[in-house]
MMTF fields as JSON, N, C-alpha, C and O atoms, coordinates in Angstrom:
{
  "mmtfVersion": "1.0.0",
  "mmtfProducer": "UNKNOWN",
  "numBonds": 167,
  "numAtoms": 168,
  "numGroups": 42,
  "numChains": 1,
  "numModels": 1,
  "chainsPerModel": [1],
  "groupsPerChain": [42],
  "chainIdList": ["A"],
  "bondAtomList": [4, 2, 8, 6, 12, 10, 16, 14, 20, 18, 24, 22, 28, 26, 32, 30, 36, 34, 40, 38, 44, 42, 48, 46, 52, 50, 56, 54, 60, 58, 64, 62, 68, 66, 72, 70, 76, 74, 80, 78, 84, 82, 88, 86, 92, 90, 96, 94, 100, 98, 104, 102, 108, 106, 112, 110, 116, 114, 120, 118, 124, 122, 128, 126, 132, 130, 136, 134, 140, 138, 144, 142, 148, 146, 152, 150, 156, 154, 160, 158, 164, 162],
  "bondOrderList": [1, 1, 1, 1, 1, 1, 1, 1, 1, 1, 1, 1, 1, 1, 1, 1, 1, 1, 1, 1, 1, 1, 1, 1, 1, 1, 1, 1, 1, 1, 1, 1, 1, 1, 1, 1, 1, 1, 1, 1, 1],
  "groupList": [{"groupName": "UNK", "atomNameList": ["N", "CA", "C", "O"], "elementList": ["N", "C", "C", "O"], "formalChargeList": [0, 0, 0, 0], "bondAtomList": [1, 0, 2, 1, 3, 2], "bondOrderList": [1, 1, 2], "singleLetterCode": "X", "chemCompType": "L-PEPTIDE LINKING"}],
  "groupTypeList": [0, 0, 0, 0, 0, 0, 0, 0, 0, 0, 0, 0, 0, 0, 0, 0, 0, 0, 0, 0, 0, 0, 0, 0, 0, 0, 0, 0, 0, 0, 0, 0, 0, 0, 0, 0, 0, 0, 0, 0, 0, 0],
  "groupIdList": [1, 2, 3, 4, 5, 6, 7, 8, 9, 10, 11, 12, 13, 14, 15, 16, 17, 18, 19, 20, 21, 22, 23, 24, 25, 26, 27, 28, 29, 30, 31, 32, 33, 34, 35, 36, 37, 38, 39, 40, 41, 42],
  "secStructList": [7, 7, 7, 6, 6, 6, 6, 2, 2, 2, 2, 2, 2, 2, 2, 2, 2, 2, 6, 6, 7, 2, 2, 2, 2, 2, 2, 2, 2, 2, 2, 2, 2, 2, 2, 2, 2, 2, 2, 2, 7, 7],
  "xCoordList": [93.866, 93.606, 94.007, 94.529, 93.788, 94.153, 95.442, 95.804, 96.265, 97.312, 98.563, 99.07, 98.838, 99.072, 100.285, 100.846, 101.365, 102.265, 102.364, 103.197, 101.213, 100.327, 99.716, 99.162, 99.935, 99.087, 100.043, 99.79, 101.653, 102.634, 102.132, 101.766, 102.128, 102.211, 101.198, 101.276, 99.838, 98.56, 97.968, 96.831, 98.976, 98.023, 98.043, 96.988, 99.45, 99.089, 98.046, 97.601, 97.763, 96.855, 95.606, 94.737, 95.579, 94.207, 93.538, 92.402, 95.037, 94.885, 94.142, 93.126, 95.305, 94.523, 93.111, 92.384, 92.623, 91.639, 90.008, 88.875, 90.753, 89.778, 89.583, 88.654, 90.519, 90.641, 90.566, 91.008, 89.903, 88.726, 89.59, 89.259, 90.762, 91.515, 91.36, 92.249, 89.98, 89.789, 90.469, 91.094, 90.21, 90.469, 91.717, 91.979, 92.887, 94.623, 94.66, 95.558, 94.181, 94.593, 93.923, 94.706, 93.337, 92.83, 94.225, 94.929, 94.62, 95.726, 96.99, 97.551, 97.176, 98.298, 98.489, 99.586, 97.064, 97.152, 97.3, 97.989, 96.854, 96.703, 97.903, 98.327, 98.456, 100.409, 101.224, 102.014, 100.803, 101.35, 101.47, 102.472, 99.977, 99.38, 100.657, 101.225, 100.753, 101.54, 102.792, 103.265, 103.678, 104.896, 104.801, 105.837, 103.739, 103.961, 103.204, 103.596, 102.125, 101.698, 102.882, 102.948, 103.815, 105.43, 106.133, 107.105, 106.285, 106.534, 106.442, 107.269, 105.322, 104.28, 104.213, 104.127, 104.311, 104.098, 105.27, 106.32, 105.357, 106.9, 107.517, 108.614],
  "yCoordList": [167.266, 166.931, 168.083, 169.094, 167.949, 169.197, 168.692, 169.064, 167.811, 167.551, 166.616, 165.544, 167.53, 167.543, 167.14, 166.897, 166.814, 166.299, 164.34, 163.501, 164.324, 162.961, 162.045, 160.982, 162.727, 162.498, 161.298, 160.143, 162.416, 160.459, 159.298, 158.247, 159.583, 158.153, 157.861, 157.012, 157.941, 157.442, 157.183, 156.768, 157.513, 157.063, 155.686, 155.078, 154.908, 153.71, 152.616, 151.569, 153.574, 152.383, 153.098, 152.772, 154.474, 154.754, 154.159, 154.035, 153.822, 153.264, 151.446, 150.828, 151.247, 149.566, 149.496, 148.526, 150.692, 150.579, 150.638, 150.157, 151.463, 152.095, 151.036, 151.054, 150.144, 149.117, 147.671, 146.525, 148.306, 146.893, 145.415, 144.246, 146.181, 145.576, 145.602, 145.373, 145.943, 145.916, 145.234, 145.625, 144.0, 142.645, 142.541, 142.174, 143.046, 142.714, 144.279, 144.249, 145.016, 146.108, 145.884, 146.435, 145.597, 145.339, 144.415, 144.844, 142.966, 142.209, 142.974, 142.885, 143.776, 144.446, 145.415, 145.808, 145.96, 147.083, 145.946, 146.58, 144.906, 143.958, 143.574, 143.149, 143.506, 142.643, 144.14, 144.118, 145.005, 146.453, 146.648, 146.879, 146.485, 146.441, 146.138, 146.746, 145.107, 143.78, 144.155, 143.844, 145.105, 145.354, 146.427, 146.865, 147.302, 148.492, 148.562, 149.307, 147.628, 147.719, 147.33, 147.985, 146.743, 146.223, 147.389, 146.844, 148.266, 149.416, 150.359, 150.862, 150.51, 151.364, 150.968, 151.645, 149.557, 149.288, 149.084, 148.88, 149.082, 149.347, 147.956, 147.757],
  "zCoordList": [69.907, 71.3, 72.209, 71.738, 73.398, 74.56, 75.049, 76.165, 74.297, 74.912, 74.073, 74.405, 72.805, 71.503, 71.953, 70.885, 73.125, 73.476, 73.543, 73.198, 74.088, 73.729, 72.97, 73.251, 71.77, 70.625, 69.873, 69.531, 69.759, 69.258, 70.037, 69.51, 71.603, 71.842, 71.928, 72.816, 71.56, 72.016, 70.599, 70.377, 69.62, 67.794, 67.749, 67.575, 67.924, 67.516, 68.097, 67.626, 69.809, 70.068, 70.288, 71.096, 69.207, 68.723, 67.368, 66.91, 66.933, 65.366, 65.549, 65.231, 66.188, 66.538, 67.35, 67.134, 68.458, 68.851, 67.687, 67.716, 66.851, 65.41, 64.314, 63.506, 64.369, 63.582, 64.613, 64.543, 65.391, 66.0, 66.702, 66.9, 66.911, 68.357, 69.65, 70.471, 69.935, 71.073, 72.043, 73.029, 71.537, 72.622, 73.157, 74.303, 71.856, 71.707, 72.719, 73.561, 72.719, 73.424, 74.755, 75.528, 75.181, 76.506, 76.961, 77.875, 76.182, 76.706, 77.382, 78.474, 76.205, 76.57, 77.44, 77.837, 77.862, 78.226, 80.325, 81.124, 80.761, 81.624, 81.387, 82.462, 80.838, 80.527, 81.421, 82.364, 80.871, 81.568, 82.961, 83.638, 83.359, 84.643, 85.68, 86.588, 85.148, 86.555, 86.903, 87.996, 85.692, 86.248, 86.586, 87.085, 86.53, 86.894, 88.622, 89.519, 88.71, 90.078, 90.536, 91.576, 90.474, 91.32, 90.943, 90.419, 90.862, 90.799, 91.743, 92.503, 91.57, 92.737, 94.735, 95.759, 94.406, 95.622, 96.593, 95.983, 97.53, 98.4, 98.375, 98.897]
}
């Protein structure tokens, strides 16, 4: 990749994306979302 620093953390949910987890990775990736927009916002 162009950003071989990235690569640990982005295998496993290249691995589950490749092995047809779409769906479970979309969940999680929306479970993420919510605490981090409360984060962001003042």
């Amino acid at each position: 990749t162009s950003y071989p620093d990235l690569e640990n953390y982005l295998s496993p949910f290249m691995d589950a994306w490749l092995g047809g987890a779409a769906d479970q990775l979309m969940g999680q990736i929306a479970s993420a979302k919510i605490p981090l927009s409360r984060m962001i916002s003042p």
